[in-house]
Backbone as numpy.savetxt, mean C-alpha at the origin, in Angstrom:
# Nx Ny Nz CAx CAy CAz Cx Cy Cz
-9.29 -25.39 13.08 -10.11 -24.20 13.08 -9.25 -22.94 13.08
-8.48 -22.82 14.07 -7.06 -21.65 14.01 -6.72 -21.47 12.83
-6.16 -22.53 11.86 -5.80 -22.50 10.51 -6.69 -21.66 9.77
-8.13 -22.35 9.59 -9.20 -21.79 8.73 -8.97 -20.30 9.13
-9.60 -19.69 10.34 -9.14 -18.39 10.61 -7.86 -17.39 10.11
-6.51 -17.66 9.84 -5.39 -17.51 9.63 -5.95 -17.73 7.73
-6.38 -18.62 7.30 -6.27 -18.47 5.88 -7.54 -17.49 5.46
-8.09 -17.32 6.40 -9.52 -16.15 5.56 -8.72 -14.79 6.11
-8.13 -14.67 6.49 -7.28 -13.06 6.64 -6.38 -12.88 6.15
-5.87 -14.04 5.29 -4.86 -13.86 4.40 -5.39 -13.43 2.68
-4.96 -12.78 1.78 -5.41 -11.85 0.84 -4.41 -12.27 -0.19
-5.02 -13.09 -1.46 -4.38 -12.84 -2.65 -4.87 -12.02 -3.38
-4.08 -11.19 -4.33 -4.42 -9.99 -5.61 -5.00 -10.36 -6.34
-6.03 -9.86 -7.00 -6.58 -10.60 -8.46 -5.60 -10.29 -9.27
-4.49 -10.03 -9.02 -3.36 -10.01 -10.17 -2.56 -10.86 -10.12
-2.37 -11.19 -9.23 -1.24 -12.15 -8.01 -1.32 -13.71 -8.59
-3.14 -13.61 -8.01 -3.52 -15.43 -8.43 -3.76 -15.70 -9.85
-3.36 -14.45 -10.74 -3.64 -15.11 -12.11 -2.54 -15.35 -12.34
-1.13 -14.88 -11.69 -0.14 -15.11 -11.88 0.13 -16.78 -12.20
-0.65 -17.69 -11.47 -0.67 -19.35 -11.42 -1.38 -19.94 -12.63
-1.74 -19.37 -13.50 -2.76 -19.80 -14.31 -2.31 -19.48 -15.70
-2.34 -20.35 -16.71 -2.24 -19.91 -18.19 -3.32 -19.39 -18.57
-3.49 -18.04 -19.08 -4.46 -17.61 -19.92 -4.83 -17.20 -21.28
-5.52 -17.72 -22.12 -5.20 -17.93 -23.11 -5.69 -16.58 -24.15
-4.84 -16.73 -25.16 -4.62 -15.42 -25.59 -5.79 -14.13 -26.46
-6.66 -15.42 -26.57 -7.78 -14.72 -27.71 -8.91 -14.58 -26.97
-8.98 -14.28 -25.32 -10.11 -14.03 -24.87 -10.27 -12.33 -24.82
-11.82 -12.24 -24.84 -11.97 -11.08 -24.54 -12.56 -10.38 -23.24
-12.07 -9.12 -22.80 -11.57 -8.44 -21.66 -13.26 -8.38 -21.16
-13.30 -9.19 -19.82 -14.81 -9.05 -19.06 -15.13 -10.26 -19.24
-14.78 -11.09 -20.62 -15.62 -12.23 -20.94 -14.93 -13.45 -19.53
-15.67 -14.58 -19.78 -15.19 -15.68 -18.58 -13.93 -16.55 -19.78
-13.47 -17.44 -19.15 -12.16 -17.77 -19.94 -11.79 -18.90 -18.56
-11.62 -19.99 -19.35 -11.03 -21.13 -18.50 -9.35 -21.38 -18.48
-8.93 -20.55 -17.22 -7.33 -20.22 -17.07 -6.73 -22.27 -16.35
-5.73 -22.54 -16.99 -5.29 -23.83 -16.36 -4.21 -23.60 -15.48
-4.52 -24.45 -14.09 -3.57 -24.10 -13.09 -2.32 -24.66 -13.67
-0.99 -23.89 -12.95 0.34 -24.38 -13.54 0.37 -25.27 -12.53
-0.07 -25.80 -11.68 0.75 -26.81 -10.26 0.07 -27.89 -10.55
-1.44 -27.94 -10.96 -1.93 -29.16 -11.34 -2.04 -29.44 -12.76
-2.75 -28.37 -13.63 -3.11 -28.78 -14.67 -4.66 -28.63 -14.93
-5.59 -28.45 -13.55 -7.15 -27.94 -13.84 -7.44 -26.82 -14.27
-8.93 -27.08 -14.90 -8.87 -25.77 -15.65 -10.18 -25.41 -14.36
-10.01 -23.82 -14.71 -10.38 -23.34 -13.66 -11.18 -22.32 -14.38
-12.95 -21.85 -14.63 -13.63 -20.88 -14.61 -13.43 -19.32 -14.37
-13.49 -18.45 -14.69 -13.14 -17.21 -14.09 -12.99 -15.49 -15.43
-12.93 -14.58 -14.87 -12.67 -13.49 -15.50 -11.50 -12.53 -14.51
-11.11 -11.55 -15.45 -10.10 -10.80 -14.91 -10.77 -9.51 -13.64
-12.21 -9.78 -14.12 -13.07 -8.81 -12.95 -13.19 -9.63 -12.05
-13.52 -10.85 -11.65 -13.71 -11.51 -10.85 -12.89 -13.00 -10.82
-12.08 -13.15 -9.83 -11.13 -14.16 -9.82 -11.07 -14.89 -8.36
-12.32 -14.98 -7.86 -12.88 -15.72 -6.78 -12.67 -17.30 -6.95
-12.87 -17.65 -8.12 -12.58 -18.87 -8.51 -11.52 -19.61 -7.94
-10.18 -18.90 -8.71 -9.09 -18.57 -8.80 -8.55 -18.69 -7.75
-8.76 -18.03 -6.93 -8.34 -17.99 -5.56 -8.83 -19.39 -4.45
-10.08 -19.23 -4.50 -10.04 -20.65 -4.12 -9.71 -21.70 -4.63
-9.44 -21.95 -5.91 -8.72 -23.01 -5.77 -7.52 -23.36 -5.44
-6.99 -22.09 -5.48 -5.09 -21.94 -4.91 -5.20 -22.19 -3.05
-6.45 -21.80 -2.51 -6.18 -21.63 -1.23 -6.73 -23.50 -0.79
-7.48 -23.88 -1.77 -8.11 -25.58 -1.32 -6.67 -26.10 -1.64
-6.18 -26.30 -2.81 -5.58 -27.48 -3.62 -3.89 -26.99 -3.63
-3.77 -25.66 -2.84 -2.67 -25.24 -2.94 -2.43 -24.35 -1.91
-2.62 -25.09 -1.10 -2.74 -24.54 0.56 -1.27 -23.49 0.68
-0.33 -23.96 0.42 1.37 -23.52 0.95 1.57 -22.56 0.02
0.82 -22.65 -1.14 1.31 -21.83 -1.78 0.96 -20.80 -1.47
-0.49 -20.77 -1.40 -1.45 -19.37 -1.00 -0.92 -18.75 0.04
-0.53 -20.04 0.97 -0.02 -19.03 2.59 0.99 -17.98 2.10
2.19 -18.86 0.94 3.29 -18.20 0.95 3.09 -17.04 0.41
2.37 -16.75 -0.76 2.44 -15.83 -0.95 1.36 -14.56 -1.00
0.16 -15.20 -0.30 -0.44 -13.94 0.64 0.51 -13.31 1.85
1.33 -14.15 2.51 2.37 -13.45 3.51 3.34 -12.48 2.81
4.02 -12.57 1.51 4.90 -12.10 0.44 4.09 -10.82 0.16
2.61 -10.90 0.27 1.89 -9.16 -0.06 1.84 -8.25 0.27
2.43 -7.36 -0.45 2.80 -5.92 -0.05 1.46 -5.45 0.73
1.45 -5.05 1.58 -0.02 -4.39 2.44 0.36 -2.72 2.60
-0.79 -2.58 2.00 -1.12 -0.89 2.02 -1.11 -0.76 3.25
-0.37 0.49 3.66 -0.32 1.46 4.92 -1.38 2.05 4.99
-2.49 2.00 6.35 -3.29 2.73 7.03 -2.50 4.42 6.81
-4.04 4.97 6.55 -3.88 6.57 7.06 -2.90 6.84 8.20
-3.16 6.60 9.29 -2.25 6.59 10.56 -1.07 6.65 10.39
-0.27 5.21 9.78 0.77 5.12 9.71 1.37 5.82 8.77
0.86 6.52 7.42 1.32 7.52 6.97 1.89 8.53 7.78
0.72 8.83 8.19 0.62 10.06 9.15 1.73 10.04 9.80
2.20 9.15 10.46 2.93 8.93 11.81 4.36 9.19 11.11
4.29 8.43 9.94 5.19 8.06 8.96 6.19 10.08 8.21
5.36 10.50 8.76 5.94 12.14 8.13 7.66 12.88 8.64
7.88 12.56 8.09 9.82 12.84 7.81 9.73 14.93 7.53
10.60 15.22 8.70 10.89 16.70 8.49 11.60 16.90 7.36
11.47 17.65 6.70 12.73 18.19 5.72 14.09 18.53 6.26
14.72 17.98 5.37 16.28 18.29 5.85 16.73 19.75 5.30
18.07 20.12 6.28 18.22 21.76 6.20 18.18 21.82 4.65
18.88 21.31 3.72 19.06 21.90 2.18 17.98 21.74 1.44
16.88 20.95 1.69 15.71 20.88 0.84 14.93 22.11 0.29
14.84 22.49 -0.46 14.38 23.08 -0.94 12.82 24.04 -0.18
12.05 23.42 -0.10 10.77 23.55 0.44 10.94 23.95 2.07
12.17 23.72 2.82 12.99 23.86 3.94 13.75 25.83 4.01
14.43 25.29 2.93 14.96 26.95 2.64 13.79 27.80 2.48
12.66 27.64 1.59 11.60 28.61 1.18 10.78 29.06 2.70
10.44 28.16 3.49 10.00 27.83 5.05 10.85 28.89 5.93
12.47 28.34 5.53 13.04 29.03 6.65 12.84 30.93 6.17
13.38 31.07 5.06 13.37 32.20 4.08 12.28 33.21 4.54
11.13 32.14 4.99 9.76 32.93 4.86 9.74 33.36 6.42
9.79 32.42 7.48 10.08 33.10 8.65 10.60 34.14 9.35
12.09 33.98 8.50 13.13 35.31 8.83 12.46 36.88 8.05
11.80 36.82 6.89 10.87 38.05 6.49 9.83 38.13 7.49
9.53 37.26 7.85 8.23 37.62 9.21 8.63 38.47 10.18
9.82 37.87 10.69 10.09 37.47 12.19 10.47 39.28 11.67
11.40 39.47 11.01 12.32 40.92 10.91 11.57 41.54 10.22
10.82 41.39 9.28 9.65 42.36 8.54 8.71 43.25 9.74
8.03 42.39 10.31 7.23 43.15 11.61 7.94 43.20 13.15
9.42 43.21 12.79 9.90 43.81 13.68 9.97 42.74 15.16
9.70 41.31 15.08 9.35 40.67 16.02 10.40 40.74 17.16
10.72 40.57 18.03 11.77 40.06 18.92 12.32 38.43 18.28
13.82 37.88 18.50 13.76 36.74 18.30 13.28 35.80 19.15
12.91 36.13 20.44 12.91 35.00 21.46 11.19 34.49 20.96
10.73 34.65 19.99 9.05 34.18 19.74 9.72 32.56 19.16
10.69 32.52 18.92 11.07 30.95 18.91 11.44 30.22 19.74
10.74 30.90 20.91 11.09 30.24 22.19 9.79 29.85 23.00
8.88 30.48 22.64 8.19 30.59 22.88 6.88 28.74 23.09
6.19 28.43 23.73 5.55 27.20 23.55 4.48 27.10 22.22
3.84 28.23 21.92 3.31 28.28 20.76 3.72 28.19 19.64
4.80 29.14 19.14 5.63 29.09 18.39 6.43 27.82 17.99
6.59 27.22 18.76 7.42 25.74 18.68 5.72 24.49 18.21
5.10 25.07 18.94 3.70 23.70 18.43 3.47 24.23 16.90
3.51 25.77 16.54 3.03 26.09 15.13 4.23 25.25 14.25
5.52 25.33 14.44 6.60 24.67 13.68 6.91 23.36 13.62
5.85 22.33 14.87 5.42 20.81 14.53 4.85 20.60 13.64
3.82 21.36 12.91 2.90 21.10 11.99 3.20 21.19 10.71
2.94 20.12 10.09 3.30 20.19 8.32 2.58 20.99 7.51
């Protein structure tokens, strides 16, 4: 039962699992088309919109394989971890200089004092991307 669980959260591509399959050359795009597995030799039902087929039969008749390479799948990053994922600019970057450039016209344009970079506000406004 653990197993079963562990293989329904595992995710092949509909690009991935046609990868296992010969498809033959004169079908047309949407139509169904009987792709033959390379590990056995069955032919297997299916379209390039829908490859449910496909997949189950790699995950029944080709258990190790499926594990292996649903584990091998690149997995999209959550929003979050983007998020989290946000890298400061380094001093020479470009978009860094224009940033800093633009501050120092602030800061000396209206005459500021420098210590407003000392400030707790000032430092939370310069966390933000």
């Amino acid at each position: 039962m653990l197993k079963e669980n562990i293989l329904s959260d595992l995710k092949m591509s509909s690009k991935s699992v046609l990868e296992h399959f010969t498809v033959p050359d004169d079908f047309q795009n949407g139509n169904t088309f009987k792709g033959k597995c390379m590990h056995c030799g069955t032919l297997i039902s299916g379209s390039y919109k829908v490859t449910s087929n496909f997949v189950t039969h790699m995950k029944r008749k080709h258990r190790d394989l499926y594990i292996l390479h649903s584990e091998n799948k690149e997995i999209q990053p959550t929003l979050t971890q983007c998020i989290k994922k946000s890298v400061k600019y380094s001093p020479s970057d470009p978009k860094q200089l224009e940033m800093t450039n633009a501050l120092i016209m602030f800061i000396a344009g209206d005459l500021l004092p420098l210590s407003i970079v000392e400030s707790e506000e000032f430092k939370n406004l310069m966390e933000k991307d």
